[in-house]
C-alpha positions as CSV (number, residue, x, y, z in Angstrom):
1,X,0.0,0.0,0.0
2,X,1.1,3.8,-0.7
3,X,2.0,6.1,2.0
4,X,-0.7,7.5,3.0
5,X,1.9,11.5,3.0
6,X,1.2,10.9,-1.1
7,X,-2.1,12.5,-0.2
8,X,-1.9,16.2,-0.9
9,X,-4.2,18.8,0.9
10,X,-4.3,21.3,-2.9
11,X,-5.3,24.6,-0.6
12,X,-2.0,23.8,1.0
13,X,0.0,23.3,-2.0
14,X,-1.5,26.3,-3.7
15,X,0.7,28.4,-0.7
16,X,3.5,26.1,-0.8
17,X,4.0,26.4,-4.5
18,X,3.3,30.9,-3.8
19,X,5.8,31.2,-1.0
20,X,8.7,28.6,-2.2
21,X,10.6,31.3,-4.3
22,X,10.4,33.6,-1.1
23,X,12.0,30.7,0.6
24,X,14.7,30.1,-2.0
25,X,15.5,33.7,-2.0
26,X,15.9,34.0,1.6
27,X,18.4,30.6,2.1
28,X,18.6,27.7,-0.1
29,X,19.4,25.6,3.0
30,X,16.2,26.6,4.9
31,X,14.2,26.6,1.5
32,X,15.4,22.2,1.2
33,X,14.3,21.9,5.0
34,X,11.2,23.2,4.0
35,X,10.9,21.1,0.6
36,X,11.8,18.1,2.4
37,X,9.6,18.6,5.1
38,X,6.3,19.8,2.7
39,X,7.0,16.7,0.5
40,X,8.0,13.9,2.8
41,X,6.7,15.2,6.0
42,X,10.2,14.3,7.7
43,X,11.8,16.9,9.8
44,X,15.5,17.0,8.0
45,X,18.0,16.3,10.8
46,X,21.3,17.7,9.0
47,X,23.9,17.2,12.1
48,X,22.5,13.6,12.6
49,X,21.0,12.3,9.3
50,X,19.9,8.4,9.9
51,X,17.7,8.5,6.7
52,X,18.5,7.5,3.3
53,X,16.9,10.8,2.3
54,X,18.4,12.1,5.1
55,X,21.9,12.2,3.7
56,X,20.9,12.8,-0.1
57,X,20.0,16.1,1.4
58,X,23.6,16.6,3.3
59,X,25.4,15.5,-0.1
60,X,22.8,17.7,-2.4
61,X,24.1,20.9,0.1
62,X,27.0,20.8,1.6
63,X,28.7,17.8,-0.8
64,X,28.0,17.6,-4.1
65,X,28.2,21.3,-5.2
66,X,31.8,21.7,-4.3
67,X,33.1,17.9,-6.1
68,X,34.0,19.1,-9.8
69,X,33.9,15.7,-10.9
70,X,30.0,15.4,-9.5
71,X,28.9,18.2,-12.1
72,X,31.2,16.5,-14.9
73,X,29.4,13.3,-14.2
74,X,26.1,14.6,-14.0
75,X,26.2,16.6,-17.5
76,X,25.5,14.7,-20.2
77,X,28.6,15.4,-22.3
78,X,31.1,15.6,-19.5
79,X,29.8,12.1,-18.3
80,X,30.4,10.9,-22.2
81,X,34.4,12.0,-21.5
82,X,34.1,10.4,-18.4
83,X,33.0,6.8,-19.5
84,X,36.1,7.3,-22.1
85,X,38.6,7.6,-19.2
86,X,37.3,5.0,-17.7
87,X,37.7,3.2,-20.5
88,X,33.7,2.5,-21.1
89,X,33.5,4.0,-24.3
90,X,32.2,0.9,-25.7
91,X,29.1,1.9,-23.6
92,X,28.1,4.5,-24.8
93,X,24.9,5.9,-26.7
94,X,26.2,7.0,-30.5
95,X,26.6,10.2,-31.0
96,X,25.3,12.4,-33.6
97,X,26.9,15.8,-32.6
98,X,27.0,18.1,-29.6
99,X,26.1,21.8,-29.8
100,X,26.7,25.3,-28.3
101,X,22.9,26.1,-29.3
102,X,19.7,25.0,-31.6
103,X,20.6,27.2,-34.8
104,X,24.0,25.2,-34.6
105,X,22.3,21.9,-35.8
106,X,22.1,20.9,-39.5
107,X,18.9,19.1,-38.8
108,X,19.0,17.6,-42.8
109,X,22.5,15.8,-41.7
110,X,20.3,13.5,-38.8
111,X,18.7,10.5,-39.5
112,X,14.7,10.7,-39.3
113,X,15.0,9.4,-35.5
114,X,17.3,11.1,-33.1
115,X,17.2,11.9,-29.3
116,X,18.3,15.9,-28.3
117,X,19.4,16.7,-24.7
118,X,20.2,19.5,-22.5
119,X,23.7,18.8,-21.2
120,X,23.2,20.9,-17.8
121,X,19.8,19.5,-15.9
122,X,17.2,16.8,-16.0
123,X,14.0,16.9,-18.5
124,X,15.1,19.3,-20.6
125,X,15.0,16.5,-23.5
126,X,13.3,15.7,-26.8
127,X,12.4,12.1,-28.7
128,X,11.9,12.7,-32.6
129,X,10.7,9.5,-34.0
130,X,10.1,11.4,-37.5
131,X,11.7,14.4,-38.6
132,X,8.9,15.0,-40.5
133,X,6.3,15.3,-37.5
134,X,8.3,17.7,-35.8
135,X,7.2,21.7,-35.2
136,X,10.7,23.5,-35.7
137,X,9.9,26.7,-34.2
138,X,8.3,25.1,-31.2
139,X,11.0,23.3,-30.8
140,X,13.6,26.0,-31.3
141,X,11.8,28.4,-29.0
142,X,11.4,25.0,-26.6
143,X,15.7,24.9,-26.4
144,X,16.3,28.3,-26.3
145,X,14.7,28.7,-23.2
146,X,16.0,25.3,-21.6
147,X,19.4,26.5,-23.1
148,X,19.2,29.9,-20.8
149,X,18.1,27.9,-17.8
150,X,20.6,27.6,-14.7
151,X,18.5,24.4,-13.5
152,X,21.2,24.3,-10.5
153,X,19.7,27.5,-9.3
154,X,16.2,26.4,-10.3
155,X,15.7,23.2,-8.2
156,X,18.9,24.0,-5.6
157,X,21.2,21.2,-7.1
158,X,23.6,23.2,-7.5
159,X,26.2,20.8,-8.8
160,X,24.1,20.9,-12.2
161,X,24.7,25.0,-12.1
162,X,28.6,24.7,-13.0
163,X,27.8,22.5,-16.2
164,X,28.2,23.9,-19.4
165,X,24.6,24.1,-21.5
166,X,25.0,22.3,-24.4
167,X,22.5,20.2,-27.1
168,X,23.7,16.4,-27.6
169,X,22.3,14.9,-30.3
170,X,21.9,11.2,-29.8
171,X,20.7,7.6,-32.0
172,X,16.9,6.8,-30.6
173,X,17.3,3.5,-28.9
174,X,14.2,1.3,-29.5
175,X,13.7,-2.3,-28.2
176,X,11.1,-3.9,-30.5
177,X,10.0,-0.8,-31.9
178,X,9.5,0.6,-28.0
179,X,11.4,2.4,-25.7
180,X,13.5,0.3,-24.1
181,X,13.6,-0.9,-20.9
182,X,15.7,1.1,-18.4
183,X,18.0,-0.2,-14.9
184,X,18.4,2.3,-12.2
185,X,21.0,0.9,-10.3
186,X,22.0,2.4,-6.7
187,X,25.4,2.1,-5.4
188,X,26.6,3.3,-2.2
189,X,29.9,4.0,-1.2
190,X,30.8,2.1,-4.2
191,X,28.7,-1.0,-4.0
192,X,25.2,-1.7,-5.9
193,X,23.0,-2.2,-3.1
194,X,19.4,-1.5,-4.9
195,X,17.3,-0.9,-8.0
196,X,14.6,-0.2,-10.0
197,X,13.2,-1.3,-13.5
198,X,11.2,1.2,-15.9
199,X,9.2,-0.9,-18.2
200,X,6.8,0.1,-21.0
201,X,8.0,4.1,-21.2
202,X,5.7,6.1,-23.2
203,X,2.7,3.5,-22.7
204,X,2.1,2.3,-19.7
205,X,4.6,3.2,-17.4
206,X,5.6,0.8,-14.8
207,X,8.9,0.3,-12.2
208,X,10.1,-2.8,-10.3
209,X,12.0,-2.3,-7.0
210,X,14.8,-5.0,-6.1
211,X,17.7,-5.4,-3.8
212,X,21.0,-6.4,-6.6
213,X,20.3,-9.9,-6.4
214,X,16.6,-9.1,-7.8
215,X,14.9,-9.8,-4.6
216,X,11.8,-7.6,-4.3
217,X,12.2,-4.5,-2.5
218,X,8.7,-3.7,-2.6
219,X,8.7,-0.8,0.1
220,X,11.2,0.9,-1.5
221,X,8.7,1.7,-4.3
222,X,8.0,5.9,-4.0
223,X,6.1,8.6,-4.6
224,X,2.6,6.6,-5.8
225,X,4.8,4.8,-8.7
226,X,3.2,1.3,-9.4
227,X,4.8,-1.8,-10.5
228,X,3.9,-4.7,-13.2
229,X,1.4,-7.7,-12.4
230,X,4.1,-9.9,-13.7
231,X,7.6,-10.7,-13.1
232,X,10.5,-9.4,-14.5
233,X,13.5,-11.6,-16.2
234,X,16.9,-10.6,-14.8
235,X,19.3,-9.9,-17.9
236,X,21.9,-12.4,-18.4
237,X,24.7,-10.1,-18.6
238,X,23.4,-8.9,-14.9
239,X,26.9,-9.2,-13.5
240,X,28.3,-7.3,-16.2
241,X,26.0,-4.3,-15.8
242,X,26.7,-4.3,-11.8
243,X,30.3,-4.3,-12.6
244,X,29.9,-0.9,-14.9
245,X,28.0,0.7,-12.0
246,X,30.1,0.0,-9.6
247,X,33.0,0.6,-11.4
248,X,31.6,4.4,-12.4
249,X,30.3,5.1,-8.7
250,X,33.7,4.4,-6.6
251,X,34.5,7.9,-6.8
252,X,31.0,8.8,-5.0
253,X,29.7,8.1,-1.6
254,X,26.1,7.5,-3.9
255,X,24.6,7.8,-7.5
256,X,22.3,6.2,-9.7
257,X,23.3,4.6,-12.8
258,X,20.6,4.4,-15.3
259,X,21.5,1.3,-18.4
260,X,19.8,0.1,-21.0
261,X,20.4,-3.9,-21.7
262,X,18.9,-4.2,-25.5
263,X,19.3,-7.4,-26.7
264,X,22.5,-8.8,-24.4
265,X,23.9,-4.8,-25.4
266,X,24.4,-2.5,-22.8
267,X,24.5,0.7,-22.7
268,X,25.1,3.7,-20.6
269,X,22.4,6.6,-20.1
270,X,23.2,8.5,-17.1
271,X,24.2,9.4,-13.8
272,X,21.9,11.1,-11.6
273,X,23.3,12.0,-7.5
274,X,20.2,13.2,-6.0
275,X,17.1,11.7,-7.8
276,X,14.4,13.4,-7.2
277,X,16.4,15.9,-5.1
278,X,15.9,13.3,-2.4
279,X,12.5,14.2,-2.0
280,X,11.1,10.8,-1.7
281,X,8.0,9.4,-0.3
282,X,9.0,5.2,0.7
283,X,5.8,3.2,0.1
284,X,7.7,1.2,3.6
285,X,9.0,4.4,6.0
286,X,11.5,1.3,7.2
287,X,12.7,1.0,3.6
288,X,14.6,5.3,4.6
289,X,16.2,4.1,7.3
290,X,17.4,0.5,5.5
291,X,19.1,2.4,3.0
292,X,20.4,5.0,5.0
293,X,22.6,2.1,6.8
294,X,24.1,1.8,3.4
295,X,25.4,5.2,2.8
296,X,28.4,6.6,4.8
297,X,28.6,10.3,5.0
């Protein structure tokens, strides 16, 4: 069953959503107290954090914005560089070009299919299945203004605010003619501890939680999010994709590595430190503390 703090009183989040800038303006470390606590109804303890969401909001403040090599690894073309000094190039998405703005693209060099991201925050992104289809001055406009947006500053993860904005341009991977399947993998002071599975994107939306070793981990579902009525098939290359998450993590007391597994290929989409700027509602409350255990700040 959900928690029952997804329920949302909308007179109260009409005055949340009025006074959060006055919030932000005044401190951005009272203004995540007061996020956290609206959201997850949790008091943030920052000298003593024992939750999991606890200590994403420690790292999201006082950690992450001041590790350089968090903000290369969460933009999208500085993670590409660092995959390649890793020596995981082989696992990355093709790459169609990478762009200091929109007018920049030669849009009759791409295939009819392509993917376009922001380099410096998180949906800020655009699928074109057919080139054809596609309103080019929407889209333009659309860019521009992601293009101009600090989204550090925006949503106070301010390692995202150093990263350059740029446009990649990327091959649409499809997994029988579908988005494919994506693994969230968590890893904790350099070991894979969790995960979830997002099935049937763009239909029917659905994600799986598991410990590593694919044993449910139901009450770490969050925020409302429901899962499939049928089980999921661990991929046989399994130990191959842990060892790639693990292997890009080490540097980082915790970050999710998102992979795609099409056909027995992997590849690499993204890492994300603070997903959902830790602002997560556990279907299990336990499920916090559990996973707090697992992260050493």
């Amino acid at each position: 069953m959900s928690n029952p703090n997804l329920k949302e009183n909308k007179l109260k989040r009409f005055f949340a959503v009025s006074s959060r800038g006055i919030v932000k303006a005044f401190s951005r470390k009272k203004y995540i107290e007061w996020q956290y606590k609206y959201i997850t109804h949790h008091k943030l303890n920052w000298k003593d954090p024992q939750r999991y969401t606890e200590k994403l909001q420690y790292l999201r403040y006082y950690d992450y914005p001041k590790n350089p090599l968090v903000s290369k690894c969460a933009g999208r073309v500085g993670v590409r560089e660092y995959l390649k000094d890793k020596g995981f190039e082989k696992y990355l998405i093709p790459c169609y070009g990478i762009y200091d703005k929109f007018d920049d693209i030669d849009f009759d060099k791409l295939p009819h299919s392509f993917v376009m991201k922001c380099s410096h925050g998180c949906a800020m992104n655009f699928i074109c299945s057919n080139k054809s289809d596609v309103n080019w001055k929407e889209l333009r406009k659309k860019f521009n203004k992601w293009m101009k947006t600090d989204y550090g500053k925006k949503t106070v993860e301010l390692h995202y605010s150093p990263i350059k904005p740029q446009i990649i341009v990327e091959e649409l991977l499809l997994e029988d003619n579908k988005l494919p399947t994506e693994y969230k993998i968590h890893v904790f002071n350099g070991v894979a501890k969790s995960m979830y599975v997002v099935t049937n994107r763009g239909i029917d939306i659905r994600y799986n939680n598991y410990y590593i070793d694919w044993t449910p981990f139901d009450g770490s579902q969050f925020n409302g999010w429901k899962k499939t009525d049928y089980l999921l098939k661990k991929p046989e290359n399994w130990s191959e994709m842990v060892f790639l998450a693990e292997s890009l993590a080490k540097e980082f007391p915790f970050v999710r590595v998102d992979l795609y597994n099409i056909k027995g290929k992997i590849y690499f989409s993204e890492m994300t430190f603070t997903p959902a700027k830790g602002t997560l509602i556990l279907d299990d409350d336990k499920c916090d503390f559990e996973m707090g255990e697992w992260l050493k700040i």
